[in-house]
C-alpha beads as a LAMMPS data file, in Angstrom:
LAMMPS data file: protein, C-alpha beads

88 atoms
87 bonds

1 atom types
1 bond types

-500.0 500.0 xlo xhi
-500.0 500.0 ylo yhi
-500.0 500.0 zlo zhi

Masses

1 110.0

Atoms # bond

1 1 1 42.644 19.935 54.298
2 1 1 40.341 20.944 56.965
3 1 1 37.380 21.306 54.005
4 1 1 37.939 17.607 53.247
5 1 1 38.295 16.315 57.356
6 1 1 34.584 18.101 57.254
7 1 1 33.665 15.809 54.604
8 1 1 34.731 12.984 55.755
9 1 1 33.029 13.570 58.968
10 1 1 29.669 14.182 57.470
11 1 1 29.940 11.057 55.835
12 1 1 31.467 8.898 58.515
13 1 1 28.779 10.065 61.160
14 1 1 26.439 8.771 58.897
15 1 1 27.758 5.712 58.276
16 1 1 27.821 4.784 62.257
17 1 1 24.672 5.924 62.768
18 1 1 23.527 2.838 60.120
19 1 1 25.924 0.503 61.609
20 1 1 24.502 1.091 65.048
21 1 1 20.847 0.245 64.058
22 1 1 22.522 -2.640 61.747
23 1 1 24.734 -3.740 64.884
24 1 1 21.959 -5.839 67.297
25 1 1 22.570 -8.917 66.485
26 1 1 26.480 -8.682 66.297
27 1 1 29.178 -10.721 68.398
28 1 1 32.110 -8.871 69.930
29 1 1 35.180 -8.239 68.006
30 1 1 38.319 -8.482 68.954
31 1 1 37.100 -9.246 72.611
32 1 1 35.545 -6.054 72.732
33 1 1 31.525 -5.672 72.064
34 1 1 30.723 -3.909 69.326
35 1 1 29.089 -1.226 70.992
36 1 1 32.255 -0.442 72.764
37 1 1 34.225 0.181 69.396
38 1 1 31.483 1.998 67.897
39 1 1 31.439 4.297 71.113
40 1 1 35.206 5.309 70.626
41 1 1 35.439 5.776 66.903
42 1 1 32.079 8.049 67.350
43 1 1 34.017 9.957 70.082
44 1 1 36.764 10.102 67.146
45 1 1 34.291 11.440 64.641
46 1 1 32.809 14.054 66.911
47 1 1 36.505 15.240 67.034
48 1 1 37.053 15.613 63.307
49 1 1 33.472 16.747 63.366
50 1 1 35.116 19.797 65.787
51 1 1 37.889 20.065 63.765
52 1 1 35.389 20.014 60.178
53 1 1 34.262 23.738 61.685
54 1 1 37.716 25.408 60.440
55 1 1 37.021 23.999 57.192
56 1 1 33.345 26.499 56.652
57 1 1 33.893 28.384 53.401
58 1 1 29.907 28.731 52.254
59 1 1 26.413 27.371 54.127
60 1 1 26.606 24.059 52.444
61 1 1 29.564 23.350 54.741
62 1 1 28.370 24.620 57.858
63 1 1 25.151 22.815 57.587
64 1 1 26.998 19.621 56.804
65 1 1 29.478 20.488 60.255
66 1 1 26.489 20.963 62.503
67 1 1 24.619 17.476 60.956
68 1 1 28.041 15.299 61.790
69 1 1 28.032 17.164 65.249
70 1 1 24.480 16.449 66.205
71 1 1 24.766 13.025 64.749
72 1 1 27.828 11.949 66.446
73 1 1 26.606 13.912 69.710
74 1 1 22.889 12.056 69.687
75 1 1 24.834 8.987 68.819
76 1 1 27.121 8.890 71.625
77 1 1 24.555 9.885 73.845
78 1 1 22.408 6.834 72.973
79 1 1 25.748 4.655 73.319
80 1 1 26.322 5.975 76.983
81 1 1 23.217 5.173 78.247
82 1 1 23.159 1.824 76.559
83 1 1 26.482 1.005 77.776
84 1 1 26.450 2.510 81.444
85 1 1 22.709 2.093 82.234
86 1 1 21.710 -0.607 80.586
87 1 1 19.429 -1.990 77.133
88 1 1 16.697 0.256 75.818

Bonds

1 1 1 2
2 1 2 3
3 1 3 4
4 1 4 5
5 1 5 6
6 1 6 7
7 1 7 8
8 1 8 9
9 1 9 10
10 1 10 11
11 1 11 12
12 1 12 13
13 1 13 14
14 1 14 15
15 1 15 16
16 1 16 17
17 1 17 18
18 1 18 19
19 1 19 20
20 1 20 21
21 1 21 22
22 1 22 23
23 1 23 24
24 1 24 25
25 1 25 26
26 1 26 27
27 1 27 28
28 1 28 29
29 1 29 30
30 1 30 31
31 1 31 32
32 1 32 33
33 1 33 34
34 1 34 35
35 1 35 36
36 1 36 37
37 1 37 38
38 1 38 39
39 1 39 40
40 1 40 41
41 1 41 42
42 1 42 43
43 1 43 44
44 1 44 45
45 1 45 46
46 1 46 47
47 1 47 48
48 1 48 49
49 1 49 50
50 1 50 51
51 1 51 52
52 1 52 53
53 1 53 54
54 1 54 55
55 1 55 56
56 1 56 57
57 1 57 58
58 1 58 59
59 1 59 60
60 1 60 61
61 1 61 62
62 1 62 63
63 1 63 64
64 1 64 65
65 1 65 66
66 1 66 67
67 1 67 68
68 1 68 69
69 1 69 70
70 1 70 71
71 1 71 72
72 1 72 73
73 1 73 74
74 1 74 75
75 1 75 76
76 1 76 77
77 1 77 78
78 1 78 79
79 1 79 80
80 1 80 81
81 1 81 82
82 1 82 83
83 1 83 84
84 1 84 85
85 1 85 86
86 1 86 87
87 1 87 88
């Protein structure tokens, strides 16, 4: 279980970092911006990324843990200062 959450979190981190840079032009959703939802589901995928560690069994896997958490950690990062501070 814990081998496949790492998976998915490898793959999902990837995924929002290419919907942020595909998100610009978007409207909001829901009455939410975009930005807002991306922000919490990357907070969600940072967990599971957390969660992915239990799941290590060779390098493969912890290489792939460490990617999601550095993706979903630089990608938050950039979301916080675009949503608290302001636009880049």
């Amino acid at each position: 279980m814990t081998k496949q959450i790492n998976i998915w979190a490898f793959i999902l981190s990837i995924c929002f970092v290419f919907l942020f840079f595909m998100m610009p032009g978007t409207e909001s959703i829901f009455g939410l911006h975009p930005l807002y939802l991306l922000f919490f589901i990357t907070v969600l995928t940072f967990i599971l990324s957390l969660i992915g560690f239990l799941g290590i069994q060779n390098w493969k896997s912890a290489i792939r843990s460490i990617v999601s958490v550095v993706l979903t950690l630089g990608l938050a990062a950039i979301l916080i200062f675009i949503i608290f501070v302001g636009s880049l």
